[in-house]
N, CA and C of each residue as an Amber inpcrd file, in Angstrom:
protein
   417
  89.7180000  34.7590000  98.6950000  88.5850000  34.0660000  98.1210000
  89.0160000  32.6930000  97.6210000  88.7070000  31.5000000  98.2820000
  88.8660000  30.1220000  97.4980000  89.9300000  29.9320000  98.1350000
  90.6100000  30.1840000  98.6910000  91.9930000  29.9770000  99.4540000
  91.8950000  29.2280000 100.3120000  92.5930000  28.0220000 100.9030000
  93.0340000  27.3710000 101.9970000  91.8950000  26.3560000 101.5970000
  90.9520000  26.3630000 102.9740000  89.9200000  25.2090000 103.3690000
  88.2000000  25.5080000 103.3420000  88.0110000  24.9090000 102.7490000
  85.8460000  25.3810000 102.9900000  85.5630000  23.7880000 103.4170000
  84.3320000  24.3340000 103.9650000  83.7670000  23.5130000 104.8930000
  82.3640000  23.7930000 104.6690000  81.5480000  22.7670000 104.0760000
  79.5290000  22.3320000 104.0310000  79.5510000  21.9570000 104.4210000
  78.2730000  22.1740000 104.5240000  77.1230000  21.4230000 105.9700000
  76.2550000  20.8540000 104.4030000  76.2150000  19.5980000 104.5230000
  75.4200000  19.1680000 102.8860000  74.4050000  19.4060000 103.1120000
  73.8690000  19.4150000 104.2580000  72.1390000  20.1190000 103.8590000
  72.0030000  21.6650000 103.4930000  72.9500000  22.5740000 103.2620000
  73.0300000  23.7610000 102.8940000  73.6950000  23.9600000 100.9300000
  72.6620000  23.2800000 100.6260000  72.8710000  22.8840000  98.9300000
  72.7570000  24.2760000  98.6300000  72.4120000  24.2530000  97.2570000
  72.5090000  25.4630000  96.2040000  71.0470000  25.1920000  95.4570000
  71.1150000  23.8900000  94.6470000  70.1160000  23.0290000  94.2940000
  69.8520000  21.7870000  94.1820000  68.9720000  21.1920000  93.4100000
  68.4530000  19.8550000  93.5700000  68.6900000  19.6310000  92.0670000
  69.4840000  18.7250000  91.5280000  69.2530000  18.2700000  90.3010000
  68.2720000  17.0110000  89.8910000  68.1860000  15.7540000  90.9070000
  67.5530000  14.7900000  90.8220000  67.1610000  14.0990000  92.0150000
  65.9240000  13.7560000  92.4330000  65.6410000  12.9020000  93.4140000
  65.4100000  13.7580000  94.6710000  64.9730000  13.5870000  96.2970000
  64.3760000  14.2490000  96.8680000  65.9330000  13.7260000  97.8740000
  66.0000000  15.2740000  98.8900000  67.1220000  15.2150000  99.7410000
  66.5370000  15.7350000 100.9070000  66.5430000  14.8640000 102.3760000
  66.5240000  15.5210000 103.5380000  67.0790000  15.1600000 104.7150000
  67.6680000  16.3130000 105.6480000  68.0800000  15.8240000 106.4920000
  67.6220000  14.6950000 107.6660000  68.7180000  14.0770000 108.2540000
  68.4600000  12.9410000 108.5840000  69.2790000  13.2770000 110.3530000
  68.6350000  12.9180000 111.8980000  69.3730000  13.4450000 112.6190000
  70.1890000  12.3130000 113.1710000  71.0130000  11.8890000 113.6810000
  71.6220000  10.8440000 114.3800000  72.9580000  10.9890000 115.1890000
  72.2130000  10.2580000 116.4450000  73.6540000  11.0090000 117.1850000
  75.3120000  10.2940000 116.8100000  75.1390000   8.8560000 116.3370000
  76.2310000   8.7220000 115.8870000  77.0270000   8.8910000 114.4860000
  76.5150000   9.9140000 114.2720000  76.9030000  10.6120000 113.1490000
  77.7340000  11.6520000 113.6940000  79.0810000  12.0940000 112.6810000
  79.9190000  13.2190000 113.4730000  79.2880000  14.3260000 113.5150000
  78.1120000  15.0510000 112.5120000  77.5940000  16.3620000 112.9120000
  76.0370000  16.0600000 113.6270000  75.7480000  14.6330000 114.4970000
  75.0390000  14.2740000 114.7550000  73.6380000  14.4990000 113.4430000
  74.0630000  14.2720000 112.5420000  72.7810000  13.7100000 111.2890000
  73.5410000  13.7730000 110.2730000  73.0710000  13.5270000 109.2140000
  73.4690000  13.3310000 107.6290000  72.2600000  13.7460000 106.5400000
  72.9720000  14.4920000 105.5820000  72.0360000  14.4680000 104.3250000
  72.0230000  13.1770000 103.2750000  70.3290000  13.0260000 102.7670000
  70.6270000  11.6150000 102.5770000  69.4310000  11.7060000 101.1970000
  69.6800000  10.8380000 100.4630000  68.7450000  10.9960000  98.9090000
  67.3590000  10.3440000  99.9770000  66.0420000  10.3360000 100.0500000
  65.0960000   9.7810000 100.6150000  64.5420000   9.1430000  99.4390000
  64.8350000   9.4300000  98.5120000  64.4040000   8.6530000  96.7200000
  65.1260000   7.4250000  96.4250000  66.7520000   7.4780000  97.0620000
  67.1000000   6.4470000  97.3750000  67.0000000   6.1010000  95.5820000
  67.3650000   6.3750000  93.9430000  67.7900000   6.3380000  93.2870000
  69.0330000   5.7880000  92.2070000  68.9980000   5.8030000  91.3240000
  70.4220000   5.8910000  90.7610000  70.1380000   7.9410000  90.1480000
  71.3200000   8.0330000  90.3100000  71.6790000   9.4170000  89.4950000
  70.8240000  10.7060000  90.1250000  70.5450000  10.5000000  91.5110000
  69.7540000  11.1350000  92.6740000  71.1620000  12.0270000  92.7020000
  71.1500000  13.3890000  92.9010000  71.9620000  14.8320000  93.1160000
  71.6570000  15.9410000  93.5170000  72.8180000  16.2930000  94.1290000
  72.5410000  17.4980000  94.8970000  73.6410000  18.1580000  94.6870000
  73.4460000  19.8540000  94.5980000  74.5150000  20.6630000  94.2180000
  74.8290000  21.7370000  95.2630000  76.2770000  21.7780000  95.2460000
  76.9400000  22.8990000  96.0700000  77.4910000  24.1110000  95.3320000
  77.3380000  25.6640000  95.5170000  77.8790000  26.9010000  94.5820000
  78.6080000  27.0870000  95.6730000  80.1460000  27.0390000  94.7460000
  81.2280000  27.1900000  95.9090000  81.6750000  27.9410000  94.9730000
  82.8440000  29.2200000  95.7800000  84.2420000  29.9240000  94.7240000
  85.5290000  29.0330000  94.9010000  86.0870000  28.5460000  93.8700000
  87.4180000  28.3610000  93.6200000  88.5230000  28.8710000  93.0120000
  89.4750000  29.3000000  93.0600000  90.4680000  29.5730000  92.7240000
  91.3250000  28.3810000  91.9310000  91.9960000  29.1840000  91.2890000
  92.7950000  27.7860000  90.6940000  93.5680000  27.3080000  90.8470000
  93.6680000  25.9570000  91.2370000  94.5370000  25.5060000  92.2140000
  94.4070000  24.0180000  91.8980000  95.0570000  23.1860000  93.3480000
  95.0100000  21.5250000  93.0540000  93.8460000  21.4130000  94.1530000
  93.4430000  20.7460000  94.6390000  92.3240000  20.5340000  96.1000000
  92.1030000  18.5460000  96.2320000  92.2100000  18.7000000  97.7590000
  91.7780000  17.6210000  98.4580000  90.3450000  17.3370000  98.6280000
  89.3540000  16.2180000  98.5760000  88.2390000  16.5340000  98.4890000
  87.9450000  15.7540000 100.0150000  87.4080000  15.8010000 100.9240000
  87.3650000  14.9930000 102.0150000  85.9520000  15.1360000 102.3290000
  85.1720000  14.1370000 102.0540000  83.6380000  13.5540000 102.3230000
  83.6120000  12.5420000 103.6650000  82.4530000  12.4740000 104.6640000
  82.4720000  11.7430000 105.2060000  80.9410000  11.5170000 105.4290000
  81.0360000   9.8860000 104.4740000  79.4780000   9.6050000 104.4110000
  79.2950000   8.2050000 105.1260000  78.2010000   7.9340000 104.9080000
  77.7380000   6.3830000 105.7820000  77.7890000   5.1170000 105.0030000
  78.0710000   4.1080000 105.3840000  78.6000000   2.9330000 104.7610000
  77.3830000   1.8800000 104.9020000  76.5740000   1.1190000 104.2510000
  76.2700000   0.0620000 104.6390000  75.3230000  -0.7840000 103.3480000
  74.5650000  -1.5890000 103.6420000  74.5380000  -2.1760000 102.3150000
  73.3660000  -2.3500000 100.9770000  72.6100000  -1.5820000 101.6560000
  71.9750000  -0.6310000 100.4100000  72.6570000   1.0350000  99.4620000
  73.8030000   1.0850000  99.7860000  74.5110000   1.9570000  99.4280000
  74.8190000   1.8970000  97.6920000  75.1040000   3.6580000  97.3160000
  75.5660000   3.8230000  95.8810000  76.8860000   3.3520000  96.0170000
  77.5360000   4.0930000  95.0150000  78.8640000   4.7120000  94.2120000
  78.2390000   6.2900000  94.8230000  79.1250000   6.8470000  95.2220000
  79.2940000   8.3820000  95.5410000  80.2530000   8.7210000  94.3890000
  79.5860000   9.9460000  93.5730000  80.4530000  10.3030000  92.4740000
  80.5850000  11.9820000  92.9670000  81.5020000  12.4420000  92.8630000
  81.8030000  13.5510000  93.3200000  82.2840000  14.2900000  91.8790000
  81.2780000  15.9340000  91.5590000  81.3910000  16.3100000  90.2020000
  82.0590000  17.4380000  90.6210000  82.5580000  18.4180000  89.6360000
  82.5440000  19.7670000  89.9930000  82.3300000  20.3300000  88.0860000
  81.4060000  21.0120000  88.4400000  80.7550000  21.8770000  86.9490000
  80.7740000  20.6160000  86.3400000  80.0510000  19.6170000  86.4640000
  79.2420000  18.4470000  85.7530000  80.3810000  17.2850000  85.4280000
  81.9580000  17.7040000  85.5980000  82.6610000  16.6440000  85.1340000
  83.4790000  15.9280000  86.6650000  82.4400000  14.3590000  86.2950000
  83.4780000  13.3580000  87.5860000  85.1130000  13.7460000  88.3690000
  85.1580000  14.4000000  89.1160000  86.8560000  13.8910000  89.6630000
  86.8780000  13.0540000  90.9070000  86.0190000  12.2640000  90.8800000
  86.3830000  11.0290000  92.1700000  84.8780000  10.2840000  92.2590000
  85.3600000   9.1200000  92.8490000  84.4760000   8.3160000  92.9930000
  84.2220000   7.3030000  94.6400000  83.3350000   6.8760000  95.2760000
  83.3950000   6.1120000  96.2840000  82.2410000   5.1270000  96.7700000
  83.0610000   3.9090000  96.4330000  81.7710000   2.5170000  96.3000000
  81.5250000   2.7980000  97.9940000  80.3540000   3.3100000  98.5650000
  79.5290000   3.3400000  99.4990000  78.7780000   2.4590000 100.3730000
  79.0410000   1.3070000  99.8470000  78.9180000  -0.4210000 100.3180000
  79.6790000  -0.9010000 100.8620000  78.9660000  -1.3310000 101.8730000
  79.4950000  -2.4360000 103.5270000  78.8300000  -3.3810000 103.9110000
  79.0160000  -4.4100000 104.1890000  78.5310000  -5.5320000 105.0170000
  77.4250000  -5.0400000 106.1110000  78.2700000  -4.1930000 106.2590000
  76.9520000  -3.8380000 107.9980000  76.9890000  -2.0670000 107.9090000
  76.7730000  -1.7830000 108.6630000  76.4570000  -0.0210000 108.7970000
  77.8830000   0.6670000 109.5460000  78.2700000   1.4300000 108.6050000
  79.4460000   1.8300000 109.3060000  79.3630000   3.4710000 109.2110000
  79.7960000   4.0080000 110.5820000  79.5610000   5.7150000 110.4590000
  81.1410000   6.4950000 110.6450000  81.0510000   7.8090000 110.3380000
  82.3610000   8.7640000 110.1630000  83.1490000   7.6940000 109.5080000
  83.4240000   7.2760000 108.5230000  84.3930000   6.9910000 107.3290000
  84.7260000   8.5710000 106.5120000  85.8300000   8.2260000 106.7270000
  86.4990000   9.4030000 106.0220000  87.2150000   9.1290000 104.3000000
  86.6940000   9.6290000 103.8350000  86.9070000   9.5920000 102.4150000
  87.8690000  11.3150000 101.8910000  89.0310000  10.7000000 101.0680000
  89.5760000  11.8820000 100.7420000  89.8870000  11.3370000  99.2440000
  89.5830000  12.4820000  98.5490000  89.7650000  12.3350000  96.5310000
  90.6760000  13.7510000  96.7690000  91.9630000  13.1860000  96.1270000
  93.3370000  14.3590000  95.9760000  93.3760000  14.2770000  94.5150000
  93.9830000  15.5620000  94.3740000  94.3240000  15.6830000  93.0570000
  93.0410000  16.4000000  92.0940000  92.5990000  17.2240000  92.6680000
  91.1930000  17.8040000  92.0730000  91.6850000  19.1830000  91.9510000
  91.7060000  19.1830000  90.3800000  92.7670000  20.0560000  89.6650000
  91.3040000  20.9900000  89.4060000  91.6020000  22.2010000  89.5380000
  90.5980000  23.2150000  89.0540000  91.0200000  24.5500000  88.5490000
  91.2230000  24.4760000  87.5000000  92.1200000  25.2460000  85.8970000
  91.7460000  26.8160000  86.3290000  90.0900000  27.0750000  86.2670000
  90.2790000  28.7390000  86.2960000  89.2650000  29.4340000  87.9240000
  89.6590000  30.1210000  88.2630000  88.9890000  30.6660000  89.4500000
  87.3550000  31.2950000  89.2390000  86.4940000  31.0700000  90.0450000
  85.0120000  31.6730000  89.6550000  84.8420000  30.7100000  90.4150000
  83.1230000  30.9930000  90.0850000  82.0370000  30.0340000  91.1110000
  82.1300000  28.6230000  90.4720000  81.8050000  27.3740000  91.3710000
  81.9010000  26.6130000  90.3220000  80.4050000  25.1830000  91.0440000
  80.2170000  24.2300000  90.4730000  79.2090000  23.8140000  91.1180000
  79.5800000  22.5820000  91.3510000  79.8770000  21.9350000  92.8580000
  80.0670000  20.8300000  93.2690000  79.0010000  19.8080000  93.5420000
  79.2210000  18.5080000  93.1490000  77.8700000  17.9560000  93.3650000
  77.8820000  16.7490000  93.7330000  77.5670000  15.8420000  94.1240000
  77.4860000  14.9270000  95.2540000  75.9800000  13.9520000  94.3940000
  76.6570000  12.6990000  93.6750000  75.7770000  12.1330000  92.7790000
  75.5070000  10.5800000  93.3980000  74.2620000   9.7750000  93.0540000
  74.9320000   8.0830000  93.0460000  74.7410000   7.7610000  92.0640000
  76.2030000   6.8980000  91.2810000  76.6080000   6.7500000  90.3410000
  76.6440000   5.3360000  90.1860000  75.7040000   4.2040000  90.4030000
  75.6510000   2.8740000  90.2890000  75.6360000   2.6380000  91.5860000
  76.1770000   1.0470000  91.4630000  75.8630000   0.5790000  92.6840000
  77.0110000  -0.2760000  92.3580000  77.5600000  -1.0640000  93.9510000
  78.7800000  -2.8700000  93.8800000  77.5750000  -3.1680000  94.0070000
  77.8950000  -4.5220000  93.2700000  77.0870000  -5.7570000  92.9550000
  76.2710000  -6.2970000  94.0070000  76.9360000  -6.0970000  95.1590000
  76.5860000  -6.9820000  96.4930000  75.3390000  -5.4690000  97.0030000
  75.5570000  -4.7520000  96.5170000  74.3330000  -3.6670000  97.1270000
  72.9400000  -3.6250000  96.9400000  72.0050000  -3.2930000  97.4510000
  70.3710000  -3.6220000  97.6010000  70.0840000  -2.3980000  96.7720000
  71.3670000  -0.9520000  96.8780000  69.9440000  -0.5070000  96.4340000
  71.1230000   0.7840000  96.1840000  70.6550000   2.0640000  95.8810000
  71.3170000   3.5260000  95.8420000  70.9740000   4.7220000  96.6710000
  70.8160000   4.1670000  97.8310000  71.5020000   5.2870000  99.2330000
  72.6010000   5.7380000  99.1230000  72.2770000   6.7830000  99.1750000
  73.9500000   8.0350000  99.6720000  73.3210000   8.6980000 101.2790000
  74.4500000   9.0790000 101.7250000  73.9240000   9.7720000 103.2180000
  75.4410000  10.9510000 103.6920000  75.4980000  11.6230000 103.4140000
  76.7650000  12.3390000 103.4810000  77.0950000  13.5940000 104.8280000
  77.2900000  12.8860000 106.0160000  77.9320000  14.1920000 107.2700000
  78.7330000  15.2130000 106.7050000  79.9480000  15.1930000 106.1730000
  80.3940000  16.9820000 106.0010000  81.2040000  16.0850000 104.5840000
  81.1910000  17.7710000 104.5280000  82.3840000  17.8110000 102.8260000
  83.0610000  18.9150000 102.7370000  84.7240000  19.1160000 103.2170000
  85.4270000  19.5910000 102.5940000  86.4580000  20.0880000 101.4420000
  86.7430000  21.0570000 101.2360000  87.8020000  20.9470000 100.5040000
  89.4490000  21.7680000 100.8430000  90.1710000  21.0460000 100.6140000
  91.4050000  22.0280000 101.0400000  92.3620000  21.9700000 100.0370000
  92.6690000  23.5770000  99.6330000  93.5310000  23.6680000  98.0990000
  95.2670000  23.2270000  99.1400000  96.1660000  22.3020000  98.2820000
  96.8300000  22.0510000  98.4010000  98.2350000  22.2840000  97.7370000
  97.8300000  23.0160000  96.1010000  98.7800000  23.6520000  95.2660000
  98.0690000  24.6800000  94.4940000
């Protein structure tokens, strides 16, 4: 249980904390679509009920880049362990994002969540759009 690697499909949430989420299809996307805030927000979220064990974990997101984009804040049980300014010049797809070092003290269910947490300066607006999210315990 919680061991090794898990693997979401972000449109297979748990719940909705803020703002409206739906899938989005596109073939140049790696799971050909993305889940994406359609509220387009600040502090727009969506939650994952995952089991963890206690351990260290790699967090590896791969969302869409371009320039109405958030801050991607990545929670687990409500407290920040990573962050990713989501802003580009132009539209960029499969960027791979990895947050290491995501220390998780006691084993049980726990709730991962996938937030936008501001915006860079140069951004229009707070789009998130997220193809897959793993995790892989590493210690």
């Amino acid at each position: 249980k919680g061991e090794g690697h898990i693997s979401i499909f972000p449109w297979a949430y748990s719940s909705i904390t803020a703002g409206t989420w739906v899938l989005s299809t596109d073939a140049s996307s790696i799971m050909a679509g993305y889940f994406r805030n359609s509220s387009v927000a600040d502090l727009d979220r969506v939650n994952y009920l995952v089991y963890l064990s206690a351990g260290t974990y790699t967090i590896c997101l791969v969302p869409l880049k371009n320039t109405d984009r958030a801050i991607l804040d990545v929670l687990i049980d409500g407290a920040s362990v990573g962050t990713y300014d989501t802003y580009a010049a132009s539209l960029i797809y499969n960027t791979i994002v990895f947050i290491t070092g995501v220390v998780v003290s006691t084993s049980g269910s726990k709730t991962l969540s996938i937030k936008a947490n501001g915006k860079n300066a140069s951004s229009t607006g707070y789009a998130l759009s997220v193809s897959s999210i793993s995790m892989f315990r590493t210690a």
